[in-house]
C-alpha positions in Angstrom: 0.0 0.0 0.0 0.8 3.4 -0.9 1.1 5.0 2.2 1.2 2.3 4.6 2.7 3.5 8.2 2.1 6.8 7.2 -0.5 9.3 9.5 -2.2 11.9 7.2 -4.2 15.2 8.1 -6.7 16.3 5.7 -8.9 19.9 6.6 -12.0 19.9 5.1 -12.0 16.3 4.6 -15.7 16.0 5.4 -16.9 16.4 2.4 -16.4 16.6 -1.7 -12.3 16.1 -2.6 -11.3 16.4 1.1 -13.2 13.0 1.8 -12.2 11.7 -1.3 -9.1 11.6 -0.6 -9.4 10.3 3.2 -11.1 7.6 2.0 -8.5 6.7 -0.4 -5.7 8.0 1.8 -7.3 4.9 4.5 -7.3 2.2 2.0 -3.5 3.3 1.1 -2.8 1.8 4.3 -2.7 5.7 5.9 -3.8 6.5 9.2 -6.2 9.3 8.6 -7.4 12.6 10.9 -9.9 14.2 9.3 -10.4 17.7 10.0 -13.7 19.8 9.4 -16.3 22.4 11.1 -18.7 20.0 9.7 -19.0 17.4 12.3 -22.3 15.4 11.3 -20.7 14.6 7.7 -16.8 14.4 9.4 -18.0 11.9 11.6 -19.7 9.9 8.7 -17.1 9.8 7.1 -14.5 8.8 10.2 -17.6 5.8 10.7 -17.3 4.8 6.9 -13.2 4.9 6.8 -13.4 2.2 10.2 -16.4 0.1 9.0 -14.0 -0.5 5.7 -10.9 -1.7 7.9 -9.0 1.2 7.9 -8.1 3.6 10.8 -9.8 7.4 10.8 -10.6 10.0 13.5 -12.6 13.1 13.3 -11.5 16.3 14.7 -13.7 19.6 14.6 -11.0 22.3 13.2 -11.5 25.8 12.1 -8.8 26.5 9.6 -9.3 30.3 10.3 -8.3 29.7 14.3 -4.5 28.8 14.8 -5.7 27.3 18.3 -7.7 25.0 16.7 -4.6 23.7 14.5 -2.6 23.4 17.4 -5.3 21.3 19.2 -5.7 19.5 16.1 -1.9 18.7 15.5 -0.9 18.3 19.4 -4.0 15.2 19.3 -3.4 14.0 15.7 0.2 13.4 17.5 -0.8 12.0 20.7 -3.3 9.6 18.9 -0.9 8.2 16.4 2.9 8.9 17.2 3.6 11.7 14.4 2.3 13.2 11.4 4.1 12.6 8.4 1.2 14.2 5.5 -1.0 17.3 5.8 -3.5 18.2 2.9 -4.3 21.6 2.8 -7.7 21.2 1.3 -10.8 23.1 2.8 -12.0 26.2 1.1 -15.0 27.8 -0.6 -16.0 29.5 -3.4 -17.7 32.5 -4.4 -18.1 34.5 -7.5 -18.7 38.6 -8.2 -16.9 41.1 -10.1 -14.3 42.6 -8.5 -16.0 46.0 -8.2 -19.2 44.4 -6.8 -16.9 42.5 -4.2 -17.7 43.3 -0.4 -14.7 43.9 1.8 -16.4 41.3 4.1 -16.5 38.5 1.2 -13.3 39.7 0.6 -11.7 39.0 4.1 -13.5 35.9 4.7 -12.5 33.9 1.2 -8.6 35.7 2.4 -9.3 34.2 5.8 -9.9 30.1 4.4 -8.5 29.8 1.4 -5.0 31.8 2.2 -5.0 31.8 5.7 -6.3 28.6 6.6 -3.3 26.8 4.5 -0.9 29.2 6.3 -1.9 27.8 9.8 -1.6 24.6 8.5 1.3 24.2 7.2 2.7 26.4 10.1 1.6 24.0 12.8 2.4 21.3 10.7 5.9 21.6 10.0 7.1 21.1 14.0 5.4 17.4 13.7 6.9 16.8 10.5 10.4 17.5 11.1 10.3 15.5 14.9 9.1 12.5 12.4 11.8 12.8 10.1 10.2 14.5 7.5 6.6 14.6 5.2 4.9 16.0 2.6 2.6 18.8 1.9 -0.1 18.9 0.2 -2.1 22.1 -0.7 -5.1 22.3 -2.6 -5.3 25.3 -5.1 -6.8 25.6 -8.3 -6.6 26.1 -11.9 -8.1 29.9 -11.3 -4.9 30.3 -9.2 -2.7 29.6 -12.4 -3.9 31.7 -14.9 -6.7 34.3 -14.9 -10.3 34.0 -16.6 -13.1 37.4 -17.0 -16.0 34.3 -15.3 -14.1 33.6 -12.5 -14.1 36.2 -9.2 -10.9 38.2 -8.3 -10.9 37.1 -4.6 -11.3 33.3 -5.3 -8.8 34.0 -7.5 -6.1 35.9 -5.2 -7.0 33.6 -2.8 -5.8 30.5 -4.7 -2.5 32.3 -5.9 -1.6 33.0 -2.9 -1.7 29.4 -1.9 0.3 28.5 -4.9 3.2 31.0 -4.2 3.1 30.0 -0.3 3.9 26.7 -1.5 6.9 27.5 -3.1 8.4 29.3 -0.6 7.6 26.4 2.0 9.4 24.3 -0.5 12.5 26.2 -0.5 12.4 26.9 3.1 11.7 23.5 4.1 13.9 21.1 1.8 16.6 20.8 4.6 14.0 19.8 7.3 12.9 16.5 4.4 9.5 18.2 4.4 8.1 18.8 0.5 5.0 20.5 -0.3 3.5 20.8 -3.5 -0.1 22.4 -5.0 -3.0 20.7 -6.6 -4.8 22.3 -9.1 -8.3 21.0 -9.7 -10.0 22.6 -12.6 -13.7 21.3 -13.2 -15.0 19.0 -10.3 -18.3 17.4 -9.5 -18.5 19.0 -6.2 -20.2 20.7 -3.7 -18.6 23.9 -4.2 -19.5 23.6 -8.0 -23.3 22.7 -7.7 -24.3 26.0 -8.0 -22.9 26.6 -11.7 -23.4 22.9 -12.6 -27.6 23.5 -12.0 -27.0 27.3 -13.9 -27.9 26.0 -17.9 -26.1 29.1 -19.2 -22.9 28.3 -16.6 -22.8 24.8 -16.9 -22.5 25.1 -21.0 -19.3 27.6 -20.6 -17.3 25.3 -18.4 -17.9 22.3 -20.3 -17.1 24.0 -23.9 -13.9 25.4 -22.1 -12.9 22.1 -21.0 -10.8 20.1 -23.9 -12.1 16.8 -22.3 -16.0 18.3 -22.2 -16.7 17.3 -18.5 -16.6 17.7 -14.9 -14.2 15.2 -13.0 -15.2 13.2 -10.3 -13.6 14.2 -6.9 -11.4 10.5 -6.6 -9.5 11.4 -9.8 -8.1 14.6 -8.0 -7.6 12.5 -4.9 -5.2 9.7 -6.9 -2.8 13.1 -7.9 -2.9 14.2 -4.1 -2.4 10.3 -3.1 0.9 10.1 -5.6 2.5 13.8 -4.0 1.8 12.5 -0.8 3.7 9.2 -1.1 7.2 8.0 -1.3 6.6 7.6 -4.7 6.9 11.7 -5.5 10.5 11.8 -3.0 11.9 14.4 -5.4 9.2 16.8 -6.0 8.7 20.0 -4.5 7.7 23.1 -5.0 5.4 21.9 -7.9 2.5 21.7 -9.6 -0.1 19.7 -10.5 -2.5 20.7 -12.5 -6.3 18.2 -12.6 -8.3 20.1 -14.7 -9.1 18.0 -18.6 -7.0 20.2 -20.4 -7.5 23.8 -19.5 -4.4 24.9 -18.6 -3.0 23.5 -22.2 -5.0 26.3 -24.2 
């Protein structure tokens, strides 16, 4: 198995990719914390990961509150010896132009999708270098690549700030054995998308601007955030990987 011995931290692993990927994280051989302010659907999935054989516990965490990472961490830790793998992966979405964009939207999308992965991998990095080393994973996006007139500015700054953070933990981190790398999902059948995939008009757009004409299903991001996670990507760092059917390529 792929990451067998291996303990694994996913936020926002209640739902969507973030469960995806704990699900397939747990039959990799991983043990798997999964952290979320969604506790009904965390602990579904914790139930569901330990019904199957594997190994999972649920802890409420609020990627916006350091304390809670610390909590989180400081328990992950007690509960399983170390923590070798943290995915950065909760965040939402929201749309708007950017002169119809409330400060308040503004701060909060700042606050989860950029702040919440600088907690992370901030609390994270102590654990990892007592164990020797890990890998990180953070979960960005294809709009924090390149730039697109449908998208909205703050999703947007938001996800390119997670993709330049993860360089410089990359370089910072090398000498401690720690790597972190950036996912970048473009189309995905997911909660956060259901809004545009029900929207005729929206739903048209991002399927004609897809080369391979459809969404993808949230396991075929979680086998690219399995492979960074694992042994198997020792050398890579301060990468990319984009998931999205093409769009990057045009």
């Amino acid at each position: 198995m792929r990451l067998e011995g291996k303990v694994a931290l996913i936020s926002g692993g209640a739902r969507g990719m973030g469960a995806a990927e704990a699900r397939l994280f747990a039959q990799e051989g991983a043990k798997v914390v999964i952290g979320d302010v969604r506790e009904d659907e965390g602990r579904q999935v914790e139930a569901q990961i330990n019904e199957a054989g594997g190994e999972a516990l649920f802890l409420k965490l609020d990627v916006t509150s350091e304390a809670d990472w610390e909590s989180v961490v400081a328990s992950t830790v007690s509960r399983f010896g170390k923590l070798d793998v943290l995915v950065n992966n909760a965040g939402i979405g929201g749309g708007g132009r950017l002169e119809h964009t409330a400060l308040e939207d503004w701060d909060r999308m700042m606050d989860i999708n950029a702040k919440g992965v600088f907690l992370g991998t901030k609390t994270a990095i102590p654990a990892m270098r007592e164990a020797g080393g890990g890998s990180i994973v953070n979960i960005s996006s294809i709009w924090g690549m390149v730039g697109a007139e449908m998208s909205s500015p703050m999703y947007q700054a938001s996800k390119g700030a997670v993709r330049l953070l993860t360089k410089t933990t990359a370089l910072q981190h090398a000498d401690d054995g720690i790597r972190c790398n950036s996912v970048h999902p473009g189309p995905i059948a997911t909660p956060l998308t259901e809004a545009s995939r029900n929207d005729p008009e929206r739903n048209r757009v991002m399927l004609e601007r897809t080369p391979m004409g459809r969404y993808a299903e949230p396991i075929e991001v979680a086998y690219g955030v399995l492979y960074l996670a694992s042994d198997e990507a020792s050398y890579v760092t301060g990468s990319e990987l984009a998931i999205d059917g093409g769009w990057t390529a045009q």
